[in-house]
Residue frames as qw, qx, qy, qz and C-alpha x, y, z in Angstrom:
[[0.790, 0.503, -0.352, -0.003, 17.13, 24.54, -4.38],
 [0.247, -0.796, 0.524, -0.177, 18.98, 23.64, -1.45],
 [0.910, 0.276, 0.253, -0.177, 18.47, 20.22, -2.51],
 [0.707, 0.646, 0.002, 0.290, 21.38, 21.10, -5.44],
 [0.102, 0.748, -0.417, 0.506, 23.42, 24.00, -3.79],
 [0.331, -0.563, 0.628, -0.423, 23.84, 22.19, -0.46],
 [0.755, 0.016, -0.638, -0.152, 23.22, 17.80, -0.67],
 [0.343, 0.003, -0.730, 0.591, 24.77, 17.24, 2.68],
 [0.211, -0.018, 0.443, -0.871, 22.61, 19.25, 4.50],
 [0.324, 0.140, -0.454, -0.818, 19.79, 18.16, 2.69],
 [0.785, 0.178, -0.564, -0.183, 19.83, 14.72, 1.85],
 [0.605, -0.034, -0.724, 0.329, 22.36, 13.24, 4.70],
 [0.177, 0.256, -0.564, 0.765, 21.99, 15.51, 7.87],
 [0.684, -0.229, -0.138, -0.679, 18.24, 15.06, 8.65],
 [0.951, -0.198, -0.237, 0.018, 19.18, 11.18, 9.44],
 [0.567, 0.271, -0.528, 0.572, 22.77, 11.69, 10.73],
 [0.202, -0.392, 0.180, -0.879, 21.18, 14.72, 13.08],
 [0.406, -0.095, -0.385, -0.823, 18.30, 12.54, 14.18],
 [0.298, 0.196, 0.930, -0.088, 17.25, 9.07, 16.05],
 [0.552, 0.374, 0.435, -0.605, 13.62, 10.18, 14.99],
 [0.427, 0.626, -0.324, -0.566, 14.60, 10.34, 11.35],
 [0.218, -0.358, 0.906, 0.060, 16.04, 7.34, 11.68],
 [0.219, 0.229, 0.932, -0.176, 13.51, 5.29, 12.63],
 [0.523, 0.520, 0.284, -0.612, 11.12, 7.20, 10.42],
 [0.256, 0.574, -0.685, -0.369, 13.41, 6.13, 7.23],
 [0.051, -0.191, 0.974, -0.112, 13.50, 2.82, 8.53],
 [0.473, 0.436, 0.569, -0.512, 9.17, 2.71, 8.50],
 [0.570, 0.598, -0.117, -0.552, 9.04, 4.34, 5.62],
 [0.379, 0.448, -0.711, -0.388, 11.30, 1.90, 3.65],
 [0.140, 0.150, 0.964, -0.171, 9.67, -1.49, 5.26],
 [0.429, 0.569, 0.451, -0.538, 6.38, 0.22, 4.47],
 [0.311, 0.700, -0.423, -0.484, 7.33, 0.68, 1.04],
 [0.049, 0.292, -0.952, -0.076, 8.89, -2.82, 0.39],
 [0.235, 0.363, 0.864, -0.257, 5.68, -4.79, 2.08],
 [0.431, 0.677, 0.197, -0.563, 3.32, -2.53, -0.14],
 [0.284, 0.498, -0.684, -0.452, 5.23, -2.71, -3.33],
 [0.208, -0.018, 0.970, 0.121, 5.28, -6.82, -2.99],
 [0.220, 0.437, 0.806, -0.334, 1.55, -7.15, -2.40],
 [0.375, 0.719, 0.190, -0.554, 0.50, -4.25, -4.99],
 [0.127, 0.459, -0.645, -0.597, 1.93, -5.64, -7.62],
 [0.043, 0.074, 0.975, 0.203, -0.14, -7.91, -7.85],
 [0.200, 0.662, 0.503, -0.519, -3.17, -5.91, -6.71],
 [0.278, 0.637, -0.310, -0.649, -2.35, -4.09, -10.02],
 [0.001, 0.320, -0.784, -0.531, -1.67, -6.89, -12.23],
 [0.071, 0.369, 0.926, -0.039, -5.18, -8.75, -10.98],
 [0.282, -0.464, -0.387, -0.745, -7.42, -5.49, -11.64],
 [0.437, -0.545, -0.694, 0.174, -8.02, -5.79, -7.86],
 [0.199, 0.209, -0.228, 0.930, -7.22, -1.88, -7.10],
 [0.599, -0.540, -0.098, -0.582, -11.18, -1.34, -5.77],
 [0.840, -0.379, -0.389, -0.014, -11.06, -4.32, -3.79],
 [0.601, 0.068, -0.320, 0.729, -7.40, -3.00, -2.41],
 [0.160, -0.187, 0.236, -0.940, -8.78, 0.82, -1.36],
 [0.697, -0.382, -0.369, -0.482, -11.98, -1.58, 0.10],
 [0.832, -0.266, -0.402, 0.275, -9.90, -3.44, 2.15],
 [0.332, 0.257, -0.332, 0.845, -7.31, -0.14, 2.93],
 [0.025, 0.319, -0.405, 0.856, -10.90, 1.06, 4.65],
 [0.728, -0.320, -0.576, -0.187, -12.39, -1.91, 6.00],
 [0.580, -0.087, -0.665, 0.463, -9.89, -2.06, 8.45],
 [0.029, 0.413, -0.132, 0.901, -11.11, 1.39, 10.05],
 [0.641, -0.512, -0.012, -0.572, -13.98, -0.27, 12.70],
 [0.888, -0.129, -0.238, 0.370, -11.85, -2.66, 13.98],
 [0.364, 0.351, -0.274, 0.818, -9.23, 0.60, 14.63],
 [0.267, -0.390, 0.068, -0.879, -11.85, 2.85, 16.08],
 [0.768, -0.445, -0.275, -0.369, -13.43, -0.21, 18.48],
 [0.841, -0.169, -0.290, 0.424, -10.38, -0.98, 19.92],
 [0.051, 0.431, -0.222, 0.873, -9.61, 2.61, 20.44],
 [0.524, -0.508, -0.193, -0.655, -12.77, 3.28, 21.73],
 [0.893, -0.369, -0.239, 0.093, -12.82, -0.73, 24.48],
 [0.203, -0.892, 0.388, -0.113, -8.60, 0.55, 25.02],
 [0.805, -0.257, 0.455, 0.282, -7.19, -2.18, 23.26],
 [0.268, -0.415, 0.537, 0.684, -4.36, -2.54, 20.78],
 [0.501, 0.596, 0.241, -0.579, -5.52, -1.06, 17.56],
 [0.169, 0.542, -0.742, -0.356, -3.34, -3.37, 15.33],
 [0.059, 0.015, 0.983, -0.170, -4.96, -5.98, 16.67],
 [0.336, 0.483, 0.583, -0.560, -8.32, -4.26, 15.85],
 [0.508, 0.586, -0.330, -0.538, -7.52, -3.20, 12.37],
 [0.189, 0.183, -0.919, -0.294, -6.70, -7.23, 11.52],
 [0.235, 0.241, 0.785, -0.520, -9.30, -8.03, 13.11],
 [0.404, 0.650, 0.036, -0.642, -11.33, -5.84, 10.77],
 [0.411, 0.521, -0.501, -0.555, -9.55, -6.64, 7.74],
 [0.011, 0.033, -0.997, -0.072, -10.17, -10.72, 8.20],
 [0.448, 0.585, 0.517, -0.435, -13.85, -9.64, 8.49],
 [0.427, 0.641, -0.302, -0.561, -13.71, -7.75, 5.05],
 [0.020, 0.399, -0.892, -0.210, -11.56, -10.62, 3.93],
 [0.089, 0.125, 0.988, -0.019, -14.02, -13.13, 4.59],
 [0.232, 0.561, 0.479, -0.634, -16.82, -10.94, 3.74],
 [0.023, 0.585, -0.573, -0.574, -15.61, -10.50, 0.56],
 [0.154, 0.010, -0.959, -0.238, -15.64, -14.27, -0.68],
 [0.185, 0.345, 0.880, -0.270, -18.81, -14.97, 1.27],
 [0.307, 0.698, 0.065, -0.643, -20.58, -12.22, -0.79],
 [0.107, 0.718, -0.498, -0.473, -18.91, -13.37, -3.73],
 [0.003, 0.160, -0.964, -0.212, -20.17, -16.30, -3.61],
 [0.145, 0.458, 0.807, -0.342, -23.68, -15.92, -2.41],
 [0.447, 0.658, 0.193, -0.575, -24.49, -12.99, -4.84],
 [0.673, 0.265, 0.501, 0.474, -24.81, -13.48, -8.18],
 [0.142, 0.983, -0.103, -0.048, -23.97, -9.17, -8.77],
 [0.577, 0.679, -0.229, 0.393, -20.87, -8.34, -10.18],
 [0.742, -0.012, -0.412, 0.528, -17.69, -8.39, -8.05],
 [0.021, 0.398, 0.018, 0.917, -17.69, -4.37, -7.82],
 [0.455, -0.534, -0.360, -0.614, -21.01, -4.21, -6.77],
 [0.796, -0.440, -0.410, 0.058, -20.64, -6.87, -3.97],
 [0.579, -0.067, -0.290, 0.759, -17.22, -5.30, -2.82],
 [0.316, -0.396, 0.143, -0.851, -18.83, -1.05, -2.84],
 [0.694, -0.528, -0.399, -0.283, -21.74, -2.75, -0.42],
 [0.833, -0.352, -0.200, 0.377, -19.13, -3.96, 2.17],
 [0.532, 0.156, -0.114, 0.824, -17.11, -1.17, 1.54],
 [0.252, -0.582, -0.265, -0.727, -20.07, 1.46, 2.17],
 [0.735, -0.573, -0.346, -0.110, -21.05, -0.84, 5.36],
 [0.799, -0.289, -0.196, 0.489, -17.43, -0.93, 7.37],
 [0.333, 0.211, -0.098, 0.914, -16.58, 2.82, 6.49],
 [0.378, -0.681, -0.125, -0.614, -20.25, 4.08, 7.75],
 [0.761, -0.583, -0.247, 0.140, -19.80, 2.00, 11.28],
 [0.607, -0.452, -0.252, 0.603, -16.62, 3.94, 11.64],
 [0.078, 0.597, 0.080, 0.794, -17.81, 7.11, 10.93],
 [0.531, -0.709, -0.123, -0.446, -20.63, 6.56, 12.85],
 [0.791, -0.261, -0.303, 0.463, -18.17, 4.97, 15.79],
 [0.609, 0.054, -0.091, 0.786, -15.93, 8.21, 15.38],
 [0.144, -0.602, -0.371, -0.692, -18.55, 10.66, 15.32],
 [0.594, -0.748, -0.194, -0.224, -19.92, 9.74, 18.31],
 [0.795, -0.415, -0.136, 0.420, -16.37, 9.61, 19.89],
 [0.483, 0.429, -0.003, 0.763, -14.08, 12.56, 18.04],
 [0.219, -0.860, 0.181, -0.424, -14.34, 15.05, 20.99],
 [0.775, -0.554, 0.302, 0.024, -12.05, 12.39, 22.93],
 [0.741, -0.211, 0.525, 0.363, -9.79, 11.07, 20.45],
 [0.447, 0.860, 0.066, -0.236, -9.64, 13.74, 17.42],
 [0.055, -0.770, 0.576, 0.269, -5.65, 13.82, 17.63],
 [0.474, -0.166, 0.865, 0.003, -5.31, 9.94, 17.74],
 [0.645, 0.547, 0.485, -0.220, -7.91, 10.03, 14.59],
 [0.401, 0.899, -0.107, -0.138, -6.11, 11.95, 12.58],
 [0.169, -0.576, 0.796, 0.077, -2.84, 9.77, 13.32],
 [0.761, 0.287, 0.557, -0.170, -5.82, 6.62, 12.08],
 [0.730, 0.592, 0.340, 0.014, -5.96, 8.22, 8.75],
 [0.550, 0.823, -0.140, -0.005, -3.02, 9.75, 7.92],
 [0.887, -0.120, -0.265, 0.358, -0.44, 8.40, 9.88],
 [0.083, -0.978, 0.118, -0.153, 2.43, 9.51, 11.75],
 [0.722, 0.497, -0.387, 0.284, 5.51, 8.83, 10.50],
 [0.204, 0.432, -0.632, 0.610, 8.30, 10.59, 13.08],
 [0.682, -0.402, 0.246, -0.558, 5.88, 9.30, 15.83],
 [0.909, 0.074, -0.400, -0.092, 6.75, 5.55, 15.09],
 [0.511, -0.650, 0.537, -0.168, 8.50, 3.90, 17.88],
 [0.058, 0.243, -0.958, -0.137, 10.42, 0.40, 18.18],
 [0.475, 0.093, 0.800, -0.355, 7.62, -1.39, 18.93],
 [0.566, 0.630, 0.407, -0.343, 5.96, -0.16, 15.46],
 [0.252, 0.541, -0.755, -0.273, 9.44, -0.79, 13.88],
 [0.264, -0.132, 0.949, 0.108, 9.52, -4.39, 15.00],
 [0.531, 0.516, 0.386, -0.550, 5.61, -4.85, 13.54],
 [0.403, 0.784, -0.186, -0.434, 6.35, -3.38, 10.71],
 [0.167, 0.488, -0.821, -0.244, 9.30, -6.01, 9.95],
 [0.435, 0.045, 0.852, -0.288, 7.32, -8.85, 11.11],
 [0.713, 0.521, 0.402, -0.241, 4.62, -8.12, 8.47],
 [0.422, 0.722, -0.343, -0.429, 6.86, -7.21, 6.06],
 [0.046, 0.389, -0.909, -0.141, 8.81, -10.38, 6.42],
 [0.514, 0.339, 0.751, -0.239, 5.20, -12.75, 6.61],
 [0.606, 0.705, 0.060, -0.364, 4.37, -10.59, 3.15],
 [0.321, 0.640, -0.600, -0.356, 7.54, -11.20, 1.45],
 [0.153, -0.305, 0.940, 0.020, 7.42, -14.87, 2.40],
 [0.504, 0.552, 0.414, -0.519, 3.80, -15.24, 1.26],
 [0.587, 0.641, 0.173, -0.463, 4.58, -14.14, -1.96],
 [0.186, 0.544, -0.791, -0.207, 7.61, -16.45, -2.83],
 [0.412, 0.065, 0.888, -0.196, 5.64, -19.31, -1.52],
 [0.528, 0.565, 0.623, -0.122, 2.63, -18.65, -3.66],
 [0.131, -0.377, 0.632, 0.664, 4.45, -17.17, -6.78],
 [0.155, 0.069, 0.933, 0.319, 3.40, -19.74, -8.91],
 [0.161, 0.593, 0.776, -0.138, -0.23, -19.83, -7.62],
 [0.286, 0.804, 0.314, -0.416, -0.82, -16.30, -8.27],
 [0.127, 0.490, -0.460, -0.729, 0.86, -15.67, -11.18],
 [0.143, 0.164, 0.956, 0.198, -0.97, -18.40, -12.99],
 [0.047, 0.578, 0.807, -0.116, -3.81, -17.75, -11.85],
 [0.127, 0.639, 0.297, -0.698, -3.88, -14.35, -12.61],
 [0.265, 0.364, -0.419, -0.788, -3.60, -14.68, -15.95],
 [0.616, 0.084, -0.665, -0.415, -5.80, -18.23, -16.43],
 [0.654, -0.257, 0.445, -0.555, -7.85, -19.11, -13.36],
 [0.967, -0.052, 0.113, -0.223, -8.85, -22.63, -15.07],
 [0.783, 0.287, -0.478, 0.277, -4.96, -23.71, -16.13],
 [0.099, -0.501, 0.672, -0.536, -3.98, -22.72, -12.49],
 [0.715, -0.263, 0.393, -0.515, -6.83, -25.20, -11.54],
 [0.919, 0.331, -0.038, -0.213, -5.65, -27.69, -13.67],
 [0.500, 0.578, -0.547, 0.342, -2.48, -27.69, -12.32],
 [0.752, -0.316, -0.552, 0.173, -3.51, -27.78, -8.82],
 [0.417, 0.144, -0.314, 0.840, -2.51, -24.49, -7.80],
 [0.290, -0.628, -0.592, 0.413, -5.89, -24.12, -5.92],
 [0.224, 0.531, 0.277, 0.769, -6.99, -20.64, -7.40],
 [0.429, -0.711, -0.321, -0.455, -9.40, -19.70, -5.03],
 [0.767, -0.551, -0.245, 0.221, -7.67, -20.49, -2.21],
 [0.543, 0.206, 0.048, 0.813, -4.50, -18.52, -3.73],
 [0.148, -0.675, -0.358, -0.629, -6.97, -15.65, -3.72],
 [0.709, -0.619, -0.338, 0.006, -7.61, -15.86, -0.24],
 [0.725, -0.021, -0.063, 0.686, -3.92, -15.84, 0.52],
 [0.356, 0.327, 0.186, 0.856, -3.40, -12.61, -1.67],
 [0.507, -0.589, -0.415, -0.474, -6.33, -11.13, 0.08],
 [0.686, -0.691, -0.123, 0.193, -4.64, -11.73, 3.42],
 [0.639, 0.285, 0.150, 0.698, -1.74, -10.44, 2.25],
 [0.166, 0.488, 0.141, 0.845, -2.83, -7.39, 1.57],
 [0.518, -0.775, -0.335, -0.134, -4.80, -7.40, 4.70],
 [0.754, -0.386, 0.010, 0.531, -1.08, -7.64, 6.40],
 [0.341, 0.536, 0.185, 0.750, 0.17, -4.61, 4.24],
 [0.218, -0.738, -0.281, -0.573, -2.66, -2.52, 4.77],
 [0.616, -0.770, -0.164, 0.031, -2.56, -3.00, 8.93],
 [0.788, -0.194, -0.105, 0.575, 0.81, -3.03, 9.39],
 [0.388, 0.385, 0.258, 0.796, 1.28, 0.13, 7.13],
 [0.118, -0.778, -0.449, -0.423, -1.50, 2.45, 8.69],
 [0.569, -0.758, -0.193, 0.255, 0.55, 3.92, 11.61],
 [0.517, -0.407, 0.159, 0.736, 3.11, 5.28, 9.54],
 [0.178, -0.076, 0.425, 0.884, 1.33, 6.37, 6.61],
 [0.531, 0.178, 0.410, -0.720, -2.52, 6.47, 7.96],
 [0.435, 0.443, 0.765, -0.169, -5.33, 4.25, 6.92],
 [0.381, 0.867, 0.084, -0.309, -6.62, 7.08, 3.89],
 [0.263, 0.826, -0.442, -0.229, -2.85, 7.13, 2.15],
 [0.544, -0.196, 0.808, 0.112, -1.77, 3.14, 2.27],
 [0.782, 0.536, 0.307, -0.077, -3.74, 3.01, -1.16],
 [0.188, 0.847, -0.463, -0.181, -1.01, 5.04, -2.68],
 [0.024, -0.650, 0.736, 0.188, 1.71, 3.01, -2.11],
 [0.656, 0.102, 0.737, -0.126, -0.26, -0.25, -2.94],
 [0.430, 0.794, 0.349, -0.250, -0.99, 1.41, -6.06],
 [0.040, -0.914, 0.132, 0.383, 1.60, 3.68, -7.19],
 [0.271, -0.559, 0.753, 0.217, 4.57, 1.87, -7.47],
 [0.581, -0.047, 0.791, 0.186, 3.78, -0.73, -8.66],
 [0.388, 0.806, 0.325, -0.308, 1.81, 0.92, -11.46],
 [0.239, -0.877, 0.345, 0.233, 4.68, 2.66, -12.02],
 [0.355, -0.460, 0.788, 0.201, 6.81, 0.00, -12.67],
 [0.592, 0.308, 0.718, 0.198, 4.71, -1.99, -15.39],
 [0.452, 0.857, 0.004, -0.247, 5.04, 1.13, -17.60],
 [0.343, 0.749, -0.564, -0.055, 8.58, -0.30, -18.28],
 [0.082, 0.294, -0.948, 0.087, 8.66, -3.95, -17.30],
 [0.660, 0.061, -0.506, -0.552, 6.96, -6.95, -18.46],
 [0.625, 0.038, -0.778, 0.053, 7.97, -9.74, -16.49],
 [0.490, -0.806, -0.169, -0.285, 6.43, -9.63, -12.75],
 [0.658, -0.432, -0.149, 0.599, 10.00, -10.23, -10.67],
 [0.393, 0.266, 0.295, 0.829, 11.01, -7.40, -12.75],
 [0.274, -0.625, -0.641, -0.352, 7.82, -5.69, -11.88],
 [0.672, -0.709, -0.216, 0.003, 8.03, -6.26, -7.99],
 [0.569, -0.352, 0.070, 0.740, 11.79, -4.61, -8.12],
 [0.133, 0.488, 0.237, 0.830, 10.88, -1.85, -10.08],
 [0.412, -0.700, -0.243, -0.530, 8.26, -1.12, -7.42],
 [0.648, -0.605, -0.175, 0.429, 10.01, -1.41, -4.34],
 [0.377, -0.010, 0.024, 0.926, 12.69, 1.05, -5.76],
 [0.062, 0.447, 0.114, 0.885, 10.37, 3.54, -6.62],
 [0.422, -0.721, -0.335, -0.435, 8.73, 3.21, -3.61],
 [0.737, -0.272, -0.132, 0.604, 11.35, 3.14, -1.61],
 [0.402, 0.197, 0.146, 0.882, 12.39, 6.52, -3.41],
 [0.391, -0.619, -0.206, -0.650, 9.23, 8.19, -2.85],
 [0.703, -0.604, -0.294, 0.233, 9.75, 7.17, 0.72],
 [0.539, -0.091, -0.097, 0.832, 13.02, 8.53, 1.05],
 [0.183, 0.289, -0.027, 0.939, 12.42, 11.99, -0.87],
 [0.281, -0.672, -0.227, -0.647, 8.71, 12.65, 0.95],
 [0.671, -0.443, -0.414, 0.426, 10.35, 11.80, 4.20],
 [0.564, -0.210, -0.016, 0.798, 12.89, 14.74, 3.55],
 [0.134, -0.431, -0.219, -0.865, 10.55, 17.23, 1.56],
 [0.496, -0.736, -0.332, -0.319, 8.37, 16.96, 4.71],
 [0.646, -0.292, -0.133, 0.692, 11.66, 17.81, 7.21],
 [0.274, -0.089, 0.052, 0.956, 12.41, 20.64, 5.45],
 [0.174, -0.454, -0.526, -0.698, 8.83, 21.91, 4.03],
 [0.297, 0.210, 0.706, -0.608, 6.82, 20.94, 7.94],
 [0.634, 0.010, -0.172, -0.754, 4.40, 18.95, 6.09],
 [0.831, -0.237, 0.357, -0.355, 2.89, 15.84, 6.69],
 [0.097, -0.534, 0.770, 0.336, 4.99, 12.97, 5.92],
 [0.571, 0.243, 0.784, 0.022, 2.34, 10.41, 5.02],
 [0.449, 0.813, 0.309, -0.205, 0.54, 12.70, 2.49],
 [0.057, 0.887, -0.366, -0.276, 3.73, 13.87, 1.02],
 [0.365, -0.280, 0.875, 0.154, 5.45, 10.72, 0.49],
 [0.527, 0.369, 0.757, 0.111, 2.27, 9.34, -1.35],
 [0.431, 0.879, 0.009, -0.203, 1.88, 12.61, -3.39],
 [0.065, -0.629, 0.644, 0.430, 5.86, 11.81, -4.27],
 [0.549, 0.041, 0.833, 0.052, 4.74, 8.11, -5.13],
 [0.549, 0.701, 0.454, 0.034, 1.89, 9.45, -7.81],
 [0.272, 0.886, -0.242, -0.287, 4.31, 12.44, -9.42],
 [0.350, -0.344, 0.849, 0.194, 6.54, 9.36, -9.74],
 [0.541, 0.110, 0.816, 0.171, 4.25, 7.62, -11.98],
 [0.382, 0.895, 0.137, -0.187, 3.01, 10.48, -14.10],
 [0.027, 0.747, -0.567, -0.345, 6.97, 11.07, -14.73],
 [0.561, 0.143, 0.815, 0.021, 6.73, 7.34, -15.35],
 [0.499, 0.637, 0.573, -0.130, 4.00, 8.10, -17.78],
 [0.368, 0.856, -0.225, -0.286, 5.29, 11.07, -19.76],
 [0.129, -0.656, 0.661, 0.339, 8.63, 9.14, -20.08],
 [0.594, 0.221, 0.768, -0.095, 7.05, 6.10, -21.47],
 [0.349, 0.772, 0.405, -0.344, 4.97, 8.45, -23.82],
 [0.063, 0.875, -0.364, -0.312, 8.21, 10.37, -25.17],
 [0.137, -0.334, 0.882, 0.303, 10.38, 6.97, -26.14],
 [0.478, 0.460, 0.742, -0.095, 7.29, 5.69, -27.50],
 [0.165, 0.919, -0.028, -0.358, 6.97, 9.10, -29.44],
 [0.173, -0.666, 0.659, 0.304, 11.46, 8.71, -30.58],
 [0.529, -0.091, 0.839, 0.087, 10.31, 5.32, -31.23],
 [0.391, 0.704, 0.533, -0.261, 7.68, 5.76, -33.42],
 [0.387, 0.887, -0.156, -0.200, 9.37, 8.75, -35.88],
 [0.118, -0.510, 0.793, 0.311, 12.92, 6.76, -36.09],
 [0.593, 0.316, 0.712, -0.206, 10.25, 4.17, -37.42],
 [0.533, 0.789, 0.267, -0.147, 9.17, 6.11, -40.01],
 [0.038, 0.899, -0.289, -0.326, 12.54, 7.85, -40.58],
 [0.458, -0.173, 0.853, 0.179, 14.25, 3.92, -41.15],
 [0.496, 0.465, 0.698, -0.225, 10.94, 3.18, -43.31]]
């Protein structure tokens, strides 16, 4: 409970104490912010398969550029503009269900980097396990500046095309009838989340970026209707779940990706009960007025 009996130590002296913390704070909340934007819409479009398709497309593009000894950011976009365009081209050429077409592609790009890693994981086991779960206090400047780059290409992304995707997610043919180019919007949102997903996987691994695409925002539409409203509800609480599984993994020595995204989901279950309970208050002062 040191947490209560001692706050300073807790809360402020990890980062005061720290460069590492720093700059792990500093990941975690840019990771948090770029995720939130982009998953709020991944939630609001029902796209949450396609989002944990794309979170491990990007893995053979990681594990070939390990593997050749080039830069593995540059292999995991790689990867995810394949999916990306694999995606639509599938999506147009079959006439199966969206699901269907998206588990195929998702089955293909996660067996090539098993089978990639399989045949390689007596050389690069550590550096795997930093693939899929990330490694926060490991982040350096170079995977600070990254990190702001995509975040600032995501947040500008999704004030530009606002319009388009909110339209369109809720009436595909009045967005075309306005001219706001659905399909192409799609695309966008789709890169988008490619940019999330890559940027994101070095500080919270390639396996735990679904979380925070996911979570938060989730999270937030249990108590707000309108989608700015939405996409600030979900940056705070991911932002918050950043903060506290940064600091329960300081003081606990656990992993900081996995911990952070297990704060993200107990965040939206509390979410959920509290919802549940004023819904409940609501509900019997109803009757009691009545």
């Amino acid at each position: 409970m040191r947490f209560l009996t001692d706050p300073w130590s807790w809360w402020i002296e990890p980062f005061t104490d720290s460069p590492t913390m720093r700059t792990a704070l500093a990941a975690a909340l840019l990771t948090a912010l770029c995720t939130s934007m982009v998953g709020t819409w991944v939630v609001l479009r029902g796209m949450s398969f396609l989002g944990d398709a794309l979170a491990h497309g990007v893995l053979p593009g990681i594990a070939i550029a390990f593997v050749l000894g080039h830069n593995t950011t540059v292999g995991a976009f790689i990867a995810a503009l394949a999916m990306v365009g694999g995606v639509n081209v599938v999506r147009a050429a079959s006439p199966l269900p969206d699901d269907t077409s998206i588990g195929i592609l998702f089955v293909g790009f996660l067996s090539v980097a098993v089978v990639i890693m399989s045949s390689q994981r007596s050389t690069y086991s550590g550096d795997l396990n930093r693939f899929l779960f990330g490694s926060l206090t490991g982040v350096d400047n170079g995977d600070l500046v990254r990190q702001i780059v995509a975040t600032t290409i995501t947040l500008v992304g999704v004030v530009v095309f606002y319009r388009a995707f909110l339209v369109s997610t809720f009436d595909e043919r009045q967005a075309a009838m306005l001219g706001l180019h659905p399909r192409l919007a799609h695309i966008g949102l789709l890169v988008l989340i490619a940019v999330a997903i890559v940027s994101s996987f070095s500080t919270v691994g390639n396996l735990l970026v679904f979380a925070f695409l996911v979570a938060p925002p989730a999270t937030a539409t249990l108590f707000a209707s309108r989608v700015p409203f939405v996409m600030a509800g979900a940056a705070g609480v991911g932002m918050a779940a950043g903060v506290v599984g940064l600091l329960v993994s300081y003081h606990s020595d656990t992993a900081a990706g996995a911990t952070m995204a297990m704060c993200a989901v107990i965040a939206f279950f509390i979410a959920l009960v509290a919802r549940w309970l004023r819904t409940q208050m609501a509900s019997r002062r109803a009757i009691a007025i009545g």
